[in-house]
C-alpha positions as CSV (number, residue, x, y, z in Angstrom):
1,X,132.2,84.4,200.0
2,X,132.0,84.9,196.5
3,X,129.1,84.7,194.1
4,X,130.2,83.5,190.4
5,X,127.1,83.7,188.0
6,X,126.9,81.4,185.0
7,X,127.3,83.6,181.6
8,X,123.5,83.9,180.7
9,X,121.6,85.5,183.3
10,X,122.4,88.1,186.0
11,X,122.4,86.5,189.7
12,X,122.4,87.3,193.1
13,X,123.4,85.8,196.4
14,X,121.5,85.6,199.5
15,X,122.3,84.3,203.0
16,X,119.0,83.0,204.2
17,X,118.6,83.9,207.8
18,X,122.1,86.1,208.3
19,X,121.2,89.4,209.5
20,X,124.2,91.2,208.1
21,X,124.2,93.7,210.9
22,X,124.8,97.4,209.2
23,X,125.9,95.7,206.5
24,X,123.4,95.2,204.2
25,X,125.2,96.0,200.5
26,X,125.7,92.3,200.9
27,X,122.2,91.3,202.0
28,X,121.4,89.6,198.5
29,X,117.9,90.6,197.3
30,X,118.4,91.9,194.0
31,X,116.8,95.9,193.1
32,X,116.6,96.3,196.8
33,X,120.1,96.0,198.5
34,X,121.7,95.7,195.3
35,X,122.1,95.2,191.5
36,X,122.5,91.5,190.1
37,X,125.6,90.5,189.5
38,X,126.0,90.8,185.6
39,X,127.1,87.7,183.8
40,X,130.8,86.6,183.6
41,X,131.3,89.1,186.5
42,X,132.4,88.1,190.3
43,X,130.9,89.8,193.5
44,X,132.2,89.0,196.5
45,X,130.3,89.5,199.4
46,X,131.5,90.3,203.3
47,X,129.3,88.0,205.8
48,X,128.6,89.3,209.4
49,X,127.7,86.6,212.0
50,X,126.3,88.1,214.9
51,X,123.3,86.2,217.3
52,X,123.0,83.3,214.8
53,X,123.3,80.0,216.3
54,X,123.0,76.6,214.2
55,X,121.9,76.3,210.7
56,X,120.9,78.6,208.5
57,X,121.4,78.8,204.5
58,X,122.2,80.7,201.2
59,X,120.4,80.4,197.7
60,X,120.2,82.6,194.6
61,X,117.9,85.8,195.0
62,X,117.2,86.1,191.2
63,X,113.4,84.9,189.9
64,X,113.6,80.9,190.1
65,X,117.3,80.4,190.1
66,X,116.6,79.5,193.8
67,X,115.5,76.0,192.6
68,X,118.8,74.8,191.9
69,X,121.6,76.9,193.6
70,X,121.2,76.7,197.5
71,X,123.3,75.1,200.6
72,X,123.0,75.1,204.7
73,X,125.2,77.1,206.4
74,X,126.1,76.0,210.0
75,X,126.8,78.7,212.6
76,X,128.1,76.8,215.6
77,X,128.8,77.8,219.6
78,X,131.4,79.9,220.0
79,X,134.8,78.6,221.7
80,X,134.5,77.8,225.2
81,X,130.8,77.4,225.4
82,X,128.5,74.2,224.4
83,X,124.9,73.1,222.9
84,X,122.2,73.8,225.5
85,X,122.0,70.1,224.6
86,X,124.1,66.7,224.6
87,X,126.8,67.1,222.0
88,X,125.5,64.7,219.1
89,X,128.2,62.4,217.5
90,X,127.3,63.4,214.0
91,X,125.8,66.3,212.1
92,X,124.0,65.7,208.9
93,X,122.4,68.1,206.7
94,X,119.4,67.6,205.1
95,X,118.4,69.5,202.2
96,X,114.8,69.4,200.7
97,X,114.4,70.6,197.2
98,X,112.3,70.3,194.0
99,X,113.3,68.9,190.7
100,X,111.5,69.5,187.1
101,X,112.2,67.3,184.0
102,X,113.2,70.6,182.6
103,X,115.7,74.1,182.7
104,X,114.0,76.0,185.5
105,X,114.9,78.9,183.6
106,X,113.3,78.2,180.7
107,X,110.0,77.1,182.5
108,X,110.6,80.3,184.6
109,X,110.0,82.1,181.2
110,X,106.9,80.0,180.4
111,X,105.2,80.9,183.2
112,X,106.3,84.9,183.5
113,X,105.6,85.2,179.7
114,X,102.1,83.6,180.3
115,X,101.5,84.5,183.2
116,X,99.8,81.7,184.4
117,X,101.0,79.6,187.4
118,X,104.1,77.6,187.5
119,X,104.4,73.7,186.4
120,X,104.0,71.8,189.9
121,X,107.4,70.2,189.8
122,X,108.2,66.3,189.0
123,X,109.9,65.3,192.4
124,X,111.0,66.6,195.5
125,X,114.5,65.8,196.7
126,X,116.3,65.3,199.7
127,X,119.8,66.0,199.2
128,X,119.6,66.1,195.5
129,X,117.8,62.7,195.3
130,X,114.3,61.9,194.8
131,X,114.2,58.4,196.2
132,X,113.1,55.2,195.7
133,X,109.2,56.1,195.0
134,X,110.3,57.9,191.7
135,X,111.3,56.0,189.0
136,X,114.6,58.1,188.5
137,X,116.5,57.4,191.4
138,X,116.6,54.2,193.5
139,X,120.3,53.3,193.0
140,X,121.4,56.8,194.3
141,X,119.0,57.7,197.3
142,X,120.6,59.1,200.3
143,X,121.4,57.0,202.4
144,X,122.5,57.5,206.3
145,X,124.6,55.3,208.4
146,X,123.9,54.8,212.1
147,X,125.4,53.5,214.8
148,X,122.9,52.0,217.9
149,X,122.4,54.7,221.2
150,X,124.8,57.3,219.2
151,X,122.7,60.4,218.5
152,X,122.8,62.4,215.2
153,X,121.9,66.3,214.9
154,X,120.3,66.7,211.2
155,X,120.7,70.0,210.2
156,X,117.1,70.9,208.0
157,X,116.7,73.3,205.9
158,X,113.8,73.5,202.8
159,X,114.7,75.0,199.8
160,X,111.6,73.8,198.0
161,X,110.0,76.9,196.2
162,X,106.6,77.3,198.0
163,X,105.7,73.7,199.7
164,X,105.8,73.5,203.2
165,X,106.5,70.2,204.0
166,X,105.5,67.4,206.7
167,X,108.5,65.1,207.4
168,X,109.1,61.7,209.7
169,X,111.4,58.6,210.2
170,X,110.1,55.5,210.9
171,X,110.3,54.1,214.2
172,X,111.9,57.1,215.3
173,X,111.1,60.6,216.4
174,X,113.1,63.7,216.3
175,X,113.7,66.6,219.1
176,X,113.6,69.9,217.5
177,X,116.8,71.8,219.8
178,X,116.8,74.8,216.8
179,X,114.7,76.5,214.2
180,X,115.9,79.8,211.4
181,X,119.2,79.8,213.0
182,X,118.0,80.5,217.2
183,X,117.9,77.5,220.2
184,X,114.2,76.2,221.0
185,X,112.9,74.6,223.8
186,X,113.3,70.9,223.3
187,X,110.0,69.7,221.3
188,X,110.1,65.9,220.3
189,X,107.5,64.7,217.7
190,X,106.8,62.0,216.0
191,X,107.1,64.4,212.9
192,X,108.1,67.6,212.1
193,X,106.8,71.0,209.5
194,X,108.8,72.7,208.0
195,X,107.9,76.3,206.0
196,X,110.3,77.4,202.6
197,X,112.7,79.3,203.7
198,X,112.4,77.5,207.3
199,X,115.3,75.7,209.1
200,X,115.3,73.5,211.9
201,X,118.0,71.8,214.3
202,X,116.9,67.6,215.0
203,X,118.2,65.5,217.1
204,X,118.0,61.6,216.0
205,X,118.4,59.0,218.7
206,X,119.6,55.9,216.7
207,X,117.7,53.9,219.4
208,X,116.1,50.9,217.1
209,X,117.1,47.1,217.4
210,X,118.7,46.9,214.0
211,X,117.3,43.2,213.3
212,X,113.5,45.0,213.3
213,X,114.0,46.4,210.0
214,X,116.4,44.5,207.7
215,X,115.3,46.7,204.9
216,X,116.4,50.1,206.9
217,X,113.8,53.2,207.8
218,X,112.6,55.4,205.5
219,X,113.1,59.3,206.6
220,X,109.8,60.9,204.1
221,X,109.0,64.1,203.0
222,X,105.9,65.3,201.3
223,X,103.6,68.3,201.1
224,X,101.2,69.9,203.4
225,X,98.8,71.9,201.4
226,X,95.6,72.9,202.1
227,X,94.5,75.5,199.0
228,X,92.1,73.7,196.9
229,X,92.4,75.9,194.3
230,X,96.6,75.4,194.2
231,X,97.5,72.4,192.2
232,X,100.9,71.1,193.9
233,X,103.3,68.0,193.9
234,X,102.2,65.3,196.0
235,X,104.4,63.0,195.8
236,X,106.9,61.9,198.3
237,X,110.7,61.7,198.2
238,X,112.3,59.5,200.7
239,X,116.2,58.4,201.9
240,X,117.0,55.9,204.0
241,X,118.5,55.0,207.2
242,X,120.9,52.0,207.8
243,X,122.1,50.2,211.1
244,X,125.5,50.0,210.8
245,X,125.7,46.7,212.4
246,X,122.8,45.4,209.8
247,X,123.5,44.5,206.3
248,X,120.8,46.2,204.1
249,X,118.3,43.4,203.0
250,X,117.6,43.6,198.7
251,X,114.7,41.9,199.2
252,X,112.6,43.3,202.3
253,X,111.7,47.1,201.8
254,X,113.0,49.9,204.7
255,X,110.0,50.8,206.8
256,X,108.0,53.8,205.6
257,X,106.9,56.1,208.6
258,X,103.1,57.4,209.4
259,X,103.2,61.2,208.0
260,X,99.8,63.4,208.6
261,X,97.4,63.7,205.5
262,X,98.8,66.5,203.0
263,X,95.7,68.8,203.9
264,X,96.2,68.5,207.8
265,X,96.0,71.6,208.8
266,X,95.5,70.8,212.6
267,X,98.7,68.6,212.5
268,X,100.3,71.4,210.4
269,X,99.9,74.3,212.6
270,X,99.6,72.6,216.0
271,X,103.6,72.0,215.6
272,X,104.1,75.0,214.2
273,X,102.8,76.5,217.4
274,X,104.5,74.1,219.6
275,X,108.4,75.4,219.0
276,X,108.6,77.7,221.2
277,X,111.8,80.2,222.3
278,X,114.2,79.4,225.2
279,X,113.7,82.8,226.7
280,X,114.7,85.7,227.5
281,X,113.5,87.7,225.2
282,X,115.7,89.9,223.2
283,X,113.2,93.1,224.2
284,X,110.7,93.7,226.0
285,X,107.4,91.8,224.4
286,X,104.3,93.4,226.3
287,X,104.9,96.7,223.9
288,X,105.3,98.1,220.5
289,X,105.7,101.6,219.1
290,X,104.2,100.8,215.8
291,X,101.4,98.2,214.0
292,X,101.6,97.3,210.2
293,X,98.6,95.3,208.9
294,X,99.4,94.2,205.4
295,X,96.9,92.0,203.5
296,X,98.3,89.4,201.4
297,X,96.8,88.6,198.4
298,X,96.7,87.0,195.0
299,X,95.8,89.0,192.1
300,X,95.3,89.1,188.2
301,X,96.3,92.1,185.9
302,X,94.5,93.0,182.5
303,X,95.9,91.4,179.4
304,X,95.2,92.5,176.0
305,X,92.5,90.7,174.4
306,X,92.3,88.4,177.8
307,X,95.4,86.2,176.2
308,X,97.5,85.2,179.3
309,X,96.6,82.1,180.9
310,X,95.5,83.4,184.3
311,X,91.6,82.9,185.4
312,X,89.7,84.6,182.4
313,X,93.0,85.8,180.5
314,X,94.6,87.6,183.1
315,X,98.0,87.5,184.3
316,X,98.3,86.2,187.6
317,X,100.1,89.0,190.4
318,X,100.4,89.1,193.9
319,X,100.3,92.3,196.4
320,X,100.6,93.6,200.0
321,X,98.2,96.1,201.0
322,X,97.0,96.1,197.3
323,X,100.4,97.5,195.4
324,X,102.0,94.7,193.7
325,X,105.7,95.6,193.8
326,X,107.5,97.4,191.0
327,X,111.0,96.3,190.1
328,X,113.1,99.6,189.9
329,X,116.1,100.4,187.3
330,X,118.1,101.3,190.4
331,X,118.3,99.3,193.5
332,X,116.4,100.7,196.4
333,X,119.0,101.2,198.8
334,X,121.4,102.8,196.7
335,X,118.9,105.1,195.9
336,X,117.9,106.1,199.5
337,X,121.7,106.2,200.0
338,X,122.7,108.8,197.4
339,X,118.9,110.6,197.8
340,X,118.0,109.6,193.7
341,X,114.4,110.9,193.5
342,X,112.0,109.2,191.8
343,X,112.8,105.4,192.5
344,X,111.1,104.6,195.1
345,X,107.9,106.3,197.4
346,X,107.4,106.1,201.1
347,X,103.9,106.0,200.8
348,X,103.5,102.2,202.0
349,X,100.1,102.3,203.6
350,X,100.6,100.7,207.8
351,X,96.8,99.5,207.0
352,X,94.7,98.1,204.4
353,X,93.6,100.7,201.7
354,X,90.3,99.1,202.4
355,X,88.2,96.7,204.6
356,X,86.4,94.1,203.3
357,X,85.6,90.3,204.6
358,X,89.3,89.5,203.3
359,X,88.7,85.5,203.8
360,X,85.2,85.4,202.4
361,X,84.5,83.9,199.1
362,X,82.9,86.0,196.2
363,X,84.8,89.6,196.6
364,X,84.2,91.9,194.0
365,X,86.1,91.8,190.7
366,X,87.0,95.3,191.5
367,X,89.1,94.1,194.3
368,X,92.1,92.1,192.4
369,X,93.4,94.4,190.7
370,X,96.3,95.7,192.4
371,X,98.4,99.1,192.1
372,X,101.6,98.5,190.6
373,X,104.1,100.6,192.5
374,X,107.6,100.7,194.1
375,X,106.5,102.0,197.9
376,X,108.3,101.6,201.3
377,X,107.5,102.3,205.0
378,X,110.3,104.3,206.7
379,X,110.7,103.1,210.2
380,X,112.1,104.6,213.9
381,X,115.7,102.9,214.8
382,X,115.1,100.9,217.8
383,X,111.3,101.2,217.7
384,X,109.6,97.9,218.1
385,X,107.2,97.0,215.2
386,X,104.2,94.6,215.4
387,X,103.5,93.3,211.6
388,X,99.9,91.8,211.1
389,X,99.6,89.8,208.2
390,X,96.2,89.2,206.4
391,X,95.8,86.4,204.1
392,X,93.0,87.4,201.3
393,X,91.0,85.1,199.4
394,X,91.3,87.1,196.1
395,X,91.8,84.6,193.2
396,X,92.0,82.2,195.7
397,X,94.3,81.7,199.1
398,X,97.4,79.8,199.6
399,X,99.6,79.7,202.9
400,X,101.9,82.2,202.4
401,X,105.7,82.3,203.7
402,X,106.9,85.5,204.6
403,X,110.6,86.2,205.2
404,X,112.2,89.1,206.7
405,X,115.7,90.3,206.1
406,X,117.9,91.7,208.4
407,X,116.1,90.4,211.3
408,X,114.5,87.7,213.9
409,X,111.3,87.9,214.9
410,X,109.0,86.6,217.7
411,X,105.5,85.3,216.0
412,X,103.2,86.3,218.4
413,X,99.9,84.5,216.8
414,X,98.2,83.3,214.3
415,X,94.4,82.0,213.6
416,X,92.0,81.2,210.7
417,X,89.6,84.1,209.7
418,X,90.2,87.8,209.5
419,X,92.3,89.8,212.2
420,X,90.2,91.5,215.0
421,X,92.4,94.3,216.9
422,X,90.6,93.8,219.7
423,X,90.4,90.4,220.6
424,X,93.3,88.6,218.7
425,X,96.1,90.6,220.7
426,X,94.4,89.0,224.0
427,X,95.5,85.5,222.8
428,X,99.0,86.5,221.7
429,X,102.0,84.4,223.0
430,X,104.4,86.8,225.0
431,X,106.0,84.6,227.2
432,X,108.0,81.8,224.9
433,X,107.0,82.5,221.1
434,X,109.1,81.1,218.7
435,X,112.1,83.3,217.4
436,X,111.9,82.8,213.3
437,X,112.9,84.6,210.5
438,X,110.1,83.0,208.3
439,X,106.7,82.7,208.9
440,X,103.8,81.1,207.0
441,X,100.2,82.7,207.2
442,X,97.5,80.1,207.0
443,X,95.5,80.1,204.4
444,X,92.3,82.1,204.8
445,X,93.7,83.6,208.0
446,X,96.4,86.1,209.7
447,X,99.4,85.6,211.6
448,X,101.4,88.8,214.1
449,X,105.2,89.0,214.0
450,X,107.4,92.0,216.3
451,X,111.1,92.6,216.3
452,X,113.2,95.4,217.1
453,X,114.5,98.0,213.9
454,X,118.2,97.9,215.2
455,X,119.8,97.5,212.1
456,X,119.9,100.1,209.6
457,X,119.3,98.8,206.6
458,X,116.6,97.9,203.6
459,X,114.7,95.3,205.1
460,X,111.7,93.4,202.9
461,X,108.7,91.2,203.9
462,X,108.7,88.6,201.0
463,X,106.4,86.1,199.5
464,X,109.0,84.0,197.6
465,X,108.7,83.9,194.4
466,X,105.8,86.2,193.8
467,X,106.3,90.0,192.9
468,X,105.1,91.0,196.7
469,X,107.3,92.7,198.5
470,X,107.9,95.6,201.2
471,X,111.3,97.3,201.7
472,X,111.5,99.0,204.7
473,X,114.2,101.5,205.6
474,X,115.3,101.7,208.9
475,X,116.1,105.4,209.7
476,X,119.1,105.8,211.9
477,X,122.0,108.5,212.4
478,X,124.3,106.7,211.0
479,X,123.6,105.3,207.2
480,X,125.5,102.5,206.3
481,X,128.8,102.7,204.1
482,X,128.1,102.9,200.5
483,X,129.6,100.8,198.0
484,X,132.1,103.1,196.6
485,X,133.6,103.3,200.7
486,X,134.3,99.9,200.9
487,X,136.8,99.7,197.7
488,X,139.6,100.1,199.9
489,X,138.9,96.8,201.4
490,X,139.5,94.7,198.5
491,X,142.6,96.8,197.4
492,X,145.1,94.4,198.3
493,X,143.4,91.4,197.3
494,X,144.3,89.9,194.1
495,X,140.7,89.2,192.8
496,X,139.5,93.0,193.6
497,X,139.6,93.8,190.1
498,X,136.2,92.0,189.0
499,X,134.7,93.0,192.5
500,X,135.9,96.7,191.8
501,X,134.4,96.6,187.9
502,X,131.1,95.2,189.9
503,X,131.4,98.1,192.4
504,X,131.8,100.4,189.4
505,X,128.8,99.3,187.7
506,X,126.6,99.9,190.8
507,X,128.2,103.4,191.0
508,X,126.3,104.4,187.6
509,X,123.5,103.8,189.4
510,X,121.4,101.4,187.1
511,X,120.1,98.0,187.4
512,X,119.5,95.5,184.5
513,X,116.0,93.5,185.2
514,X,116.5,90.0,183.6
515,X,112.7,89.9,183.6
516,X,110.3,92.4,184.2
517,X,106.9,91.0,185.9
């Protein structure tokens, strides 16, 4: 795969849900696995499937360039086997995005110059098109042909910035078979939630009389938010499905299906905690070696004068465990590679720095202002780690989706209100708990994550598009091959002379922040 930046900004390529197995110079995330890609050069990047099964995706790993370069990526059974389900007779993706009435890039600028919170955007989209409830796009809405009794496999994924998102047909309900790029048990819902970053496998039965709805059946998406203090896009982008055998009527309007209110949080959660894993487990689940408890939080930094537009002239931040991360000049795991002091420390607390009622309301001032530092947490190969994430109430809570590269996890639990050791494990889901590689933590409460450190490589808990992150080496005897190693392989190709000037660049060991936040 290659990864051709435009000539203005430096870029980087991620595959969403690929865990790159000791492979991880082409992971994506930019100052951790690697530089950006400068402009008018070409990377191209090795991809290692290994246990991924159905869809997963790729996007731009640079700021907000992830609003507006993304695609699925279909992993399917290998040759000789089958779906653990009736082979549909179509696949369709179906892409959720956001649009804005402006370059992302230079509202991107706006906000990090500000440092305020982002404009809400104009639209969402599903694939590309707002829909016929926006007043941009009603001749070009997405529109998908069925046939009666055939069944269709759409292939989710949502590449919206921060919105999870409720999402129905009328008339007709899905059966989630897949979810993050793993089989589930077979869940049918009316409708379905689905978390940034998420991805889920649906089967559609086409199993409607087609003379019921002249007008079609509208498939809707819109937002499930539940932060009061988070103003967000609530409006709803639709497309529309189309009996073959029916002509589509001009006059009577597709059916619009019933979708839960946008601050459900019962409807949110209770499907989230319905997918559930096929089994077995991939290791044993009634153990770990290590626990992590990381707050999440919003914060505000001091501004001179109190001139930035976050609450009372800060500038809006976000942390784990109270250190808002530090872009470095040199990408982390070049510089734990070639042992460059001074990058990064290892001093990544495993709990909070401090106790407090992290969901109450009121906190001391004293409390959002972060650290600003470049930390990690070195981890045991093969040592199963239990990850405990606490959402904070500091300048207010949002749900929070956290992604994990390199990996699949189980998510063991989740509930409103702050974490208790000793009575949330009890409750914990070790016998079918869904296998993800993002998870969202409620607002105002925690959610527990474990997976198994068998790949050696840089991994990071994200909160997209904030500056919280938590890069994790994974210690093991054998380090992976550094950059300068895997020349060779591009020697006989013809394009290997902009990958080797890329290669080159990363040998001098610098990075080139397009923004610093």
């Amino acid at each position: 795969m290659s990864c051709l930046p435009n000539l203005l900004r430096p870029e980087r390529c991620l595959r969403h849900g690929v865990k790159q197995p000791r492979n991880p110079w082409s992971d994506g995330p930019e100052y951790i696995t690697q530089c950006p890609i400068q402009p008018g050069d070409t990377f191209y990047y090795k991809i290692i499937f290994s246990t991924e099964i159905g869809t997963v995706w790729w996007h731009a790993h640079s700021d907000w360039s992830r609003a507006t370069i993304y695609g699925a990526i279909i992993v399917y059974p290998n040759r000789g086997t089958s779906y653990p389900f009736p082979k549909p007779y179509q696949e369709v993706p179906i892409i959720f995005g956001e649009w804005w009435k402006e370059d992302v890039r230079e509202m991107f600028k706006e906000f990090a110059t500000s440092g305020g919170s982002p404009r809400k955007s104009d639209a969402y989209t599903i694939n590309g098109q707002p829909g016929d409830l926006y007043p941009c796009s009603s001749q070009d809405t997405f529109k998908l042909n069925v046939k009666y009794r055939k069944t269709y496999l759409l292939r989710m994924v949502n590449a919206a910035m921060d919105q999870m998102l409720f999402f129905a047909i009328a008339n007709h309900s899905l059966t989630v078979v897949g979810a993050d790029g793993s089989y589930t048990k077979p869940l049918t819902k009316d409708y379905v939630v689905i978390a940034p970053g998420q991805t889920l496998d649906c089967l559609l039965k086409a199993n409607q009389v087609s003379v019921i709805a002249n007008g079609g059946y509208y498939m809707a998406a819109r937002t499930y938010s539940n932060a009061a203090e988070v103003d967000v896009d609530y409006t709803t982008t639709t497309a529309i499905i189309q009996y073959e055998t029916n002509s589509l009527s001009t006059t009577t309007p597709p059916l619009f299906p019933s979708l839960p209110l946008y601050n459900d949080t019962t409807a949110a959660f209770n499907f989230l905690n319905s997918v559930k894993s096929p089994g077995p487990s991939l290791f044993p689940l009634n153990k770990y070696d290590t626990r992590i408890i990381s707050t999440i939080s919003q914060n505000t930094l001091p501004c001179p004068n109190n001139s930035c537009a976050g609450p009372v002239g800060t500038r809006l931040s976000a942390s784990m465990n109270n250190i808002s991360f530090k872009l470095p000049m040199i990408d982390i795991l070049e510089a734990y590679y070639y042992h460059i002091n001074g990058v990064f420390g290892i001093q990544f607390p495993r709990v909070p720095p401090l106790y407090y009622n992290f969901t109450g309301h009121d906190l001391p001032t004293i409390l959002l202002t972060p650290e600003r530092a470049t930390e990690v947490r070195v981890i045991e190969y093969n040592s199963i780690i239990e990850v405990v994430f606490q959402n904070t109430n500091l300048a207010g809570g949002v749900d929070h989706p956290m992604h994990l590269h390199g990996f699949n996890f189980y998510i063991l639990g989740w509930g409103f209100g702050n974490f208790n050791e000793k009575t949330d494990p009890v409750n914990y889901n070790l016998v079918d708990p869904p296998l993800r590689n993002t998870v969202i933590v409620p607002v105002h409460g925690w959610a527990t994550i474990r997976f198994k450190a068998d790949n050696p490589v840089i991994i990071t808990d994200t909160a997209p598009d904030s500056p919280t992150q938590m890069a994790t080496p994974v210690s093991s005897s054998t380090r992976p091959k550094p950059l300068h190693q895997l020349q060779a392989r591009y020697a006989s190709s013809p394009r290997s002379d902009s990958t080797l000037r890329e290669e080159r660049s990363f040998s001098k060991h610098a990075c080139f922040p397009s923004f610093q936040l």
